[in-house]
C-alpha positions in Angstrom: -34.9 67.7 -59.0 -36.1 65.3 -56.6 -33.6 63.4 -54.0 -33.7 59.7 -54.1 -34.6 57.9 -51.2 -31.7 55.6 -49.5 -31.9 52.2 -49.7 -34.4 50.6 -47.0 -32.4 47.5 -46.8 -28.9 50.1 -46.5 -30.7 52.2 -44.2 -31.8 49.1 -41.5 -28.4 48.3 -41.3 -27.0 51.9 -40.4 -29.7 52.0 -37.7 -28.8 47.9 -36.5 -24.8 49.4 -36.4 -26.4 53.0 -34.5 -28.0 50.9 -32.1 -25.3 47.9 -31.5 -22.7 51.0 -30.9 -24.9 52.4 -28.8 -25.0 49.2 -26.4 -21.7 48.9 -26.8 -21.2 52.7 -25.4 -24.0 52.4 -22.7 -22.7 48.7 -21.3 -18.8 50.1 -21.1 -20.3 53.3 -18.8 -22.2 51.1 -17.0 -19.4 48.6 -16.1 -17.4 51.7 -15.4 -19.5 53.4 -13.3 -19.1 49.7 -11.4 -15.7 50.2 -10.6 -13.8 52.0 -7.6 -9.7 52.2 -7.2 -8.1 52.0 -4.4 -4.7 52.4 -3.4 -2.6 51.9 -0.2 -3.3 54.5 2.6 -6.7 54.9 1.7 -9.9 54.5 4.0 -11.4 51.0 2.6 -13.7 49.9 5.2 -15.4 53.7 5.3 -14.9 53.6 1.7 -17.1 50.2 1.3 -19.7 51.6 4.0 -20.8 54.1 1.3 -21.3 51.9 -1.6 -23.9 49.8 -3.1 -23.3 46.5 -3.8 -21.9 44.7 -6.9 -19.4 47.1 -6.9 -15.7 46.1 -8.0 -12.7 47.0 -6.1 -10.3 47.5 -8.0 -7.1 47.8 -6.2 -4.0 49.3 -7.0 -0.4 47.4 -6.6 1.1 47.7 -3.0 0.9 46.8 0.5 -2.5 47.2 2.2 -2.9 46.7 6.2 -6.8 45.7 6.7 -9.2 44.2 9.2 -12.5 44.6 7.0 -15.8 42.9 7.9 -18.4 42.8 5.3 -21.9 41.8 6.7 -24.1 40.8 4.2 -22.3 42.5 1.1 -21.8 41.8 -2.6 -18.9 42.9 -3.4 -15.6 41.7 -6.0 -11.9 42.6 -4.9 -9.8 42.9 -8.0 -6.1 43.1 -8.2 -4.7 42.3 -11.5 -1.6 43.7 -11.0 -1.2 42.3 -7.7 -1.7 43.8 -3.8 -0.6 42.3 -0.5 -3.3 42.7 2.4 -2.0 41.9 5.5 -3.8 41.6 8.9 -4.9 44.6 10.5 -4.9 45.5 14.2 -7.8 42.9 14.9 -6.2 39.9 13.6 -7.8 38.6 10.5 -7.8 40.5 6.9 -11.4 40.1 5.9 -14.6 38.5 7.9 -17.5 37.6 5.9 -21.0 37.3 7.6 -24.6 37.4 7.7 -25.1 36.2 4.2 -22.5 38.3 2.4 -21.1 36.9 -0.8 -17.6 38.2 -1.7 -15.2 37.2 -5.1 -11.6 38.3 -4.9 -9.2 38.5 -7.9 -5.3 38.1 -7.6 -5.0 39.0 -4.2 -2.2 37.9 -1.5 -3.2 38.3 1.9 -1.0 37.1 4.8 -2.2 36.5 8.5 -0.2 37.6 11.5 1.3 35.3 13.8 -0.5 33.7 16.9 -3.9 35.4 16.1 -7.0 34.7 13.9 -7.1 33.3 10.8 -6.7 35.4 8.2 -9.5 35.0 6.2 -12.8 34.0 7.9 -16.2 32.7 6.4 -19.7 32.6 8.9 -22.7 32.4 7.4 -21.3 33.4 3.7 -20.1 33.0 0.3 -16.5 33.3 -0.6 -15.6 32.9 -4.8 -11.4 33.2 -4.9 -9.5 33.4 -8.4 -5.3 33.2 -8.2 -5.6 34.0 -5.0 -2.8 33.0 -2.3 -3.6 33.3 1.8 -0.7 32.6 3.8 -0.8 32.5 7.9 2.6 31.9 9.6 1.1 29.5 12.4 -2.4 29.4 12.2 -5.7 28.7 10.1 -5.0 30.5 7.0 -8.9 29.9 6.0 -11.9 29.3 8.3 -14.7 28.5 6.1 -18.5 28.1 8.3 -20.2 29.2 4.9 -19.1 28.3 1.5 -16.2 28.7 -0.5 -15.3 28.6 -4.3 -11.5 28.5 -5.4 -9.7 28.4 -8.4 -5.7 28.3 -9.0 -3.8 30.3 -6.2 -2.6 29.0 -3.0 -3.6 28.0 0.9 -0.8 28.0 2.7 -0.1 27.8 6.8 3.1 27.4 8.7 1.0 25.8 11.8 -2.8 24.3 12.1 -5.0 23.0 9.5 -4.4 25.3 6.1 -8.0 25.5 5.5 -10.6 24.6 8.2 -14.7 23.7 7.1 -16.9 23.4 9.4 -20.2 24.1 10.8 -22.2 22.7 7.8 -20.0 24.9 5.0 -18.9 23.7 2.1 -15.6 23.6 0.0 -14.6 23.4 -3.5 -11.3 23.7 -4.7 -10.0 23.6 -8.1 -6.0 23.4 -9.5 -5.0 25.2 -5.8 -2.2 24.0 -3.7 -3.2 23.5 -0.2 -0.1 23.0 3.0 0.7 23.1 6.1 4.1 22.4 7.3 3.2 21.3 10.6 -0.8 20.6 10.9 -3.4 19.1 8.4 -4.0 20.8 4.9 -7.3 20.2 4.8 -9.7 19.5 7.6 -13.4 19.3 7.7 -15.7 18.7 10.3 -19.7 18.3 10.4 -19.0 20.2 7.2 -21.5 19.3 4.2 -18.9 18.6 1.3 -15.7 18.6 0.1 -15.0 18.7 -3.7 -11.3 18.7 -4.8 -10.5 18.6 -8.4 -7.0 18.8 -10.2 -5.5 20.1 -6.7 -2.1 19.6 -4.3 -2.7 18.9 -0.9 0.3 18.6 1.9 0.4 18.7 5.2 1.8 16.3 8.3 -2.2 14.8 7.2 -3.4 16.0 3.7 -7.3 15.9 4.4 -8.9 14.7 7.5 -12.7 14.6 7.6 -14.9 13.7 10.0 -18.4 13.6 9.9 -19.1 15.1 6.3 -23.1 14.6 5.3 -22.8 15.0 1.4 -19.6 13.2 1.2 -15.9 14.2 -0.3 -14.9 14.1 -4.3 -11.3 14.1 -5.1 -10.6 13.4 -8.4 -7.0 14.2 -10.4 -5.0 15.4 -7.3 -2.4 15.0 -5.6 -2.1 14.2 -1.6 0.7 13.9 0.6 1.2 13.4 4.0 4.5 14.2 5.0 4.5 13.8 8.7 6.5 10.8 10.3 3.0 9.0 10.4 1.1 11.1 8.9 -1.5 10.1 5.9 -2.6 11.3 3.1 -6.5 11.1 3.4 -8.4 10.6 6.5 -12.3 9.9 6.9 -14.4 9.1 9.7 -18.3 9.1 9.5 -18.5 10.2 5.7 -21.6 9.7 3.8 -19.8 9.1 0.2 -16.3 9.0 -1.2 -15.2 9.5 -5.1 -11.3 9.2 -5.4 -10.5 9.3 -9.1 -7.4 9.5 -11.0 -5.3 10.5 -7.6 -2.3 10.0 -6.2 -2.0 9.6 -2.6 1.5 9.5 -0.9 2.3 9.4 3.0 4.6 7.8 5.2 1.4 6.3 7.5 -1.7 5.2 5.4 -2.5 6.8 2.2 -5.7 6.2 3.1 -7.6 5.1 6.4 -11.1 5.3 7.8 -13.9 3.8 9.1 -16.8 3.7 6.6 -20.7 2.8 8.1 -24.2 2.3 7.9 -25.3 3.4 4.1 -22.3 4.9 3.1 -20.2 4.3 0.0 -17.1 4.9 -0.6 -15.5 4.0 -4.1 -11.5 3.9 -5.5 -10.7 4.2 -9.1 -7.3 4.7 -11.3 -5.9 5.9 -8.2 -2.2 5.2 -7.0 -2.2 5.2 -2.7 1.4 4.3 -1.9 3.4 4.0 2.1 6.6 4.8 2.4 5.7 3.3 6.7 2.8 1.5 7.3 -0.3 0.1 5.3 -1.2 1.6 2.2 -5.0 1.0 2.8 -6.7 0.6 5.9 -10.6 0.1 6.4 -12.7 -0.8 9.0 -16.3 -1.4 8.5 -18.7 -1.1 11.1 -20.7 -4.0 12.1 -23.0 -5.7 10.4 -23.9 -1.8 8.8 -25.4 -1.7 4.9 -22.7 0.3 3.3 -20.1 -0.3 0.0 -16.3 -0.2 -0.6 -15.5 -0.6 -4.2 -11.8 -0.5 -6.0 -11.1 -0.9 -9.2 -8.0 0.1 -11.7 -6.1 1.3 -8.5 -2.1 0.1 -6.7 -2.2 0.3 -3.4 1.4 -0.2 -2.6 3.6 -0.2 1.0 7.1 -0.1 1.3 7.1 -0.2 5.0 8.5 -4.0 7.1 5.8 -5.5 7.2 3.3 -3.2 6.0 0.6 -4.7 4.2 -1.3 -2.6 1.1 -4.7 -3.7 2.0 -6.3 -3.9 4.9 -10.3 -5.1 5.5 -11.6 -5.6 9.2 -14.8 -5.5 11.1 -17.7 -7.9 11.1 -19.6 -8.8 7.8 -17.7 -5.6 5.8 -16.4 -7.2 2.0 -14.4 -4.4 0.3 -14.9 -5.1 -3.3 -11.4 -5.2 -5.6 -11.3 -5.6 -9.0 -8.7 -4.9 -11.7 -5.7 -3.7 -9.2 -3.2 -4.0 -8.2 -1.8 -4.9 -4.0 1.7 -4.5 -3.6 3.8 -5.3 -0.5 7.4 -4.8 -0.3 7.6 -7.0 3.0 4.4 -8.0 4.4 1.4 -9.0 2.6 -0.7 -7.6 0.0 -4.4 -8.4 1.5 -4.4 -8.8 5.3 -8.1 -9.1 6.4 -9.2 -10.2 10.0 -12.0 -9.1 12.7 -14.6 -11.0 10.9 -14.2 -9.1 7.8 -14.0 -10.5 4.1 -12.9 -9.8 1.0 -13.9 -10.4 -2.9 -11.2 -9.6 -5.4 -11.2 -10.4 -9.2 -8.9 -9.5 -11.9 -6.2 -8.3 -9.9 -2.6 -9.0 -8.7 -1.6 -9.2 -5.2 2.5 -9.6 -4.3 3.6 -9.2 -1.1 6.8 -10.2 0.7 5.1 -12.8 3.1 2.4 -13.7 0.6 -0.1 -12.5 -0.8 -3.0 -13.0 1.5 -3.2 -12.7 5.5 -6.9 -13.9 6.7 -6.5 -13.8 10.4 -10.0 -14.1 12.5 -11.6 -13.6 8.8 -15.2 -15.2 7.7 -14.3 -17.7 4.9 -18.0 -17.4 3.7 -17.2 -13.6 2.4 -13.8 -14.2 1.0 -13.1 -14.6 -2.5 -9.9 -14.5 -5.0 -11.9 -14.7 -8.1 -9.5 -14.9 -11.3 -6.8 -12.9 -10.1 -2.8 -13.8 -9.9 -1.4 -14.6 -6.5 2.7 -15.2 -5.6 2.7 -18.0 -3.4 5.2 -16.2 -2.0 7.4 -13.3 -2.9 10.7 -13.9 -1.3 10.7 -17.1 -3.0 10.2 -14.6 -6.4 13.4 -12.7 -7.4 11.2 -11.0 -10.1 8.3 -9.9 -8.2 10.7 -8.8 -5.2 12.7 -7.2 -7.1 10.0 -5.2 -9.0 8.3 -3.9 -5.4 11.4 -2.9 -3.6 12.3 -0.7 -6.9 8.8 0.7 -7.1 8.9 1.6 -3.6 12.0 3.4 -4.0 11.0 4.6 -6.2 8.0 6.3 -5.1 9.6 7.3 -2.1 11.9 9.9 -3.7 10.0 11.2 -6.8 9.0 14.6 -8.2 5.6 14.4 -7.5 4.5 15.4 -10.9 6.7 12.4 -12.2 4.9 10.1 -9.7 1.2 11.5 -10.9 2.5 10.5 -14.4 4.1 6.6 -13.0 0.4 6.0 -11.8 -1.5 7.2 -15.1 1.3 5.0 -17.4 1.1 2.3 -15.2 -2.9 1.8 -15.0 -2.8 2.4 -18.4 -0.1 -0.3 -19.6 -1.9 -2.6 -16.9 -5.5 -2.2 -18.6 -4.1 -2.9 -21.6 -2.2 -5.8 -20.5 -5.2 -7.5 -18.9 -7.3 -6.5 -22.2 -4.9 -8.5 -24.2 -3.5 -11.6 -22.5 -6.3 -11.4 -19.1 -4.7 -14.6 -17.6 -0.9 -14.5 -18.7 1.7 -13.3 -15.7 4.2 -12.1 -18.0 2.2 -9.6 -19.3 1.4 -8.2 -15.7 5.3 -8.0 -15.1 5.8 -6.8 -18.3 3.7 -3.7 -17.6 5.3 -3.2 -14.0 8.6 -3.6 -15.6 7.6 -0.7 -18.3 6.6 1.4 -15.6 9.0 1.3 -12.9 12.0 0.3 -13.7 14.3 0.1 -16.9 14.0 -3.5 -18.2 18.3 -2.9 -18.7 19.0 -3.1 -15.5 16.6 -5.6 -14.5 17.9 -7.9 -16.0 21.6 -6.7 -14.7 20.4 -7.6 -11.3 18.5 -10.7 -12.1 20.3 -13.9 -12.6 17.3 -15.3 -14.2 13.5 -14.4 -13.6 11.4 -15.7 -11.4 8.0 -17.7 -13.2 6.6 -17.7 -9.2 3.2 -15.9 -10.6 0.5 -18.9 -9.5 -3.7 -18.4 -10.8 -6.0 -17.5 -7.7 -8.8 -20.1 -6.9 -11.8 -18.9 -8.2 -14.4 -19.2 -5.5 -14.0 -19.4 -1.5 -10.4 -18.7 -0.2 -8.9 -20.7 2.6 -6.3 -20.4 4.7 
């Protein structure tokens, strides 16, 4: 009696399964053989001197006391049920050199007071995950090198939260960045600066000075919360992208000084002063360079602050479909030569809406936009930017992220619908900011002061 031979077809697919468990079997030993635990009290640094790289740390829960320097090391710290690393005898908790490139995982590693920062980046690439650094008064993060963060926190009780310079390189990604009494951010003859879906707060949010590849923010929140401080800063940077942002501060929410071929652009963005101008630009003379907003408020609460302001020689900031909002002073002031063309857009201020002071007539232009003559004389108008401000000045900041997103949307769709009508402008101001209820509580009867902009050259 002869045995039958198996299938061929049945017998391929027990050898595919063979083999694909096999992988399986040989990856999982591989990856383990990968991995190294540590736990409190045990000899990292001599540990790390003994391993090859691309080896993951995996670290126990507890309290770990380290001053490690990795020179030119691959490595990855894990802690997935969380560890605390605090700064050893030497000041700092890690330093990262001569090309190393280091990812951390869940960590939280606090500085100790008056010394170095508590995590420092020369020459090297740091990758963090959900991790928080926290220094009680200085740098929490030095970056000379470049650094990649996701979620977690940067936190510092003194100077700037995180520091680039030196040419490095930042991006940070849904991570909360403070300082209680210095800058969050601050980056100088650094390369770039991305920040994405992030909260920045500090007495200044971000200051950057002299930054070649420019700075991104797009869908975060900044807030300067010092008696003047601002929310964004730039001086001598190549290229700006603010998206989708809100910035908040009780100085400028945004100030600089843009120059020769750079270009800076504004979009869907609320920037909002509680004390001074909400926008203030200075362009340097005669220089080839760009300043474009569009979809944005720029709005100041402050006497006499004004929500726009262009100056320098021959620089035209270019506005379009916005919206300038001054609760006592006005909503355009430009002067030193500078200009202006606006189109599409609504400017309200308490002493008008333009102030061209020392202006070129030949570069200013109120193209199809609507203009109060003057807002005092406009109970409606008034009204609406003293409850905005207010407002602002005292909201959740995730409720004031959403104000801004409702609001640009209601206003596109306003201008979509009725382009040239006033009411509909109000209309989507009063859907916004205040309840339409008590409006008309505290109105006796609504202003109509709303006047069309001149298309073409604007005088004054």
């Amino acid at each position: 009696m002869t045995t039958p031979n198996p299938n061929p077809a049945l017998r391929a697919a027990f050898l595919g399964l063979a083999l694909f468990l096999a992988a399986i079997l040989l990856a999982a030993r591989a990856e383990a053989s990968r991995l190294v635990r540590v736990a409190p009290g045990d000899d990292i640094a001599a540990l790390i001197a003994e391993l090859p790289d691309n080896m993951v740390i995996l670290m126990a829960p507890g309290t770990y006391r380290l001053s490690l320097v990795l020179a030119g090391r691959r490595l990855i710290f894990m802690a997935p049920e969380g560890a605390v690393v605090e700064a050893g005898d030497q000041g700092f908790a890690f330093w990262m050199q001569h090309g190393a490139e280091i990812a951390m995982d869940g960590l939280d590693i606090r500085g100790a007071p008056g010394r170095q920062p508590a995590v420092v980046v020369k020459g090297a690439t740091l990758r963090l995950k959900d991790v928080v650094i926290d220094s009680p008064d200085k740098r929490a993060l030095y970056i000379d090198g470049m650094l990649e963060a996701e979620g977690g926190r940067i936190v510092s009780g003194g100077g700037a939260a995180l520091f680039v310079a030196g040419g490095g390189g930042a991006t940070l990604r849904r991570v909360e960045v403070a300082s209680e009494a210095g800058i969050a951010v601050a980056a100088q003859n650094a390369r770039r600066l991305v920040i994405e879906g992030a909260r920045l707060s500090g007495r200044t949010a971000l200051r950057a000075v002299a930054v070649s590849d420019g700075v991104t923010v797009a869908n975060s929140l900044l807030e300067g919360r010092g008696e003047s401080g601002a929310a964004l800063v730039l001086e001598d940077v190549t290229g700006l992208s603010l998206a989708d942002s809100v910035l908040l501060a009780s100085g400028p929410a945004l100030s600089g000084t843009i120059g020769t071929g750079h270009a800076w652009q504004v979009g869907g963005s609320l920037l909002a002063s509680r004390g001074g101008g909400a926008v203030d630009i200075t362009g340097l003379r005669e220089a080839d360079l760009r300043f474009e907003v569009s979809a944005a408020i720029a709005l100041s609460g402050a006497e006499d602050g004004h929500a726009f302001l262009s100056e320098g020689t021959g620089f035209i900031p270019l506005i379009g479909d916005s919206l300038l909002l001054a609760r006592s002073g006005s909503a355009l002031k430009v002067q030193n030569g500078a200009g202006a063309l606006v189109a599409r857009s609504l400017l309200a201020g308490g002493s008008g809406p333009l102030r061209l002071a020392d202006h070129d007539p030949q570069i200013t232009s109120i193209g199809d936009s609507l203009l109060t003559p003057d807002a005092r004389q406009d109970a409606q108008v008034l009204a609406l930017m003293d409850r905005a401000s207010r407002r602002l000045s005292g909201a959740d900041p995730a409720l004031t992220q959403q104000v801004a997103q409702n609001f640009l949307s209601e206003l596109a769709g306003a201008q979509a619908q009725t382009p040239d009508d006033p009411a509909a402008m109000l209309a989507a101001l009063e859907a916004t900011f205040i309840d339409m209820g008590e409006l008309r509580a505290e109105l006796a009867q609504p202003g109509d002061g709303l006047a069309h902009g001149a298309t073409g050259r604007a005088t004054r």
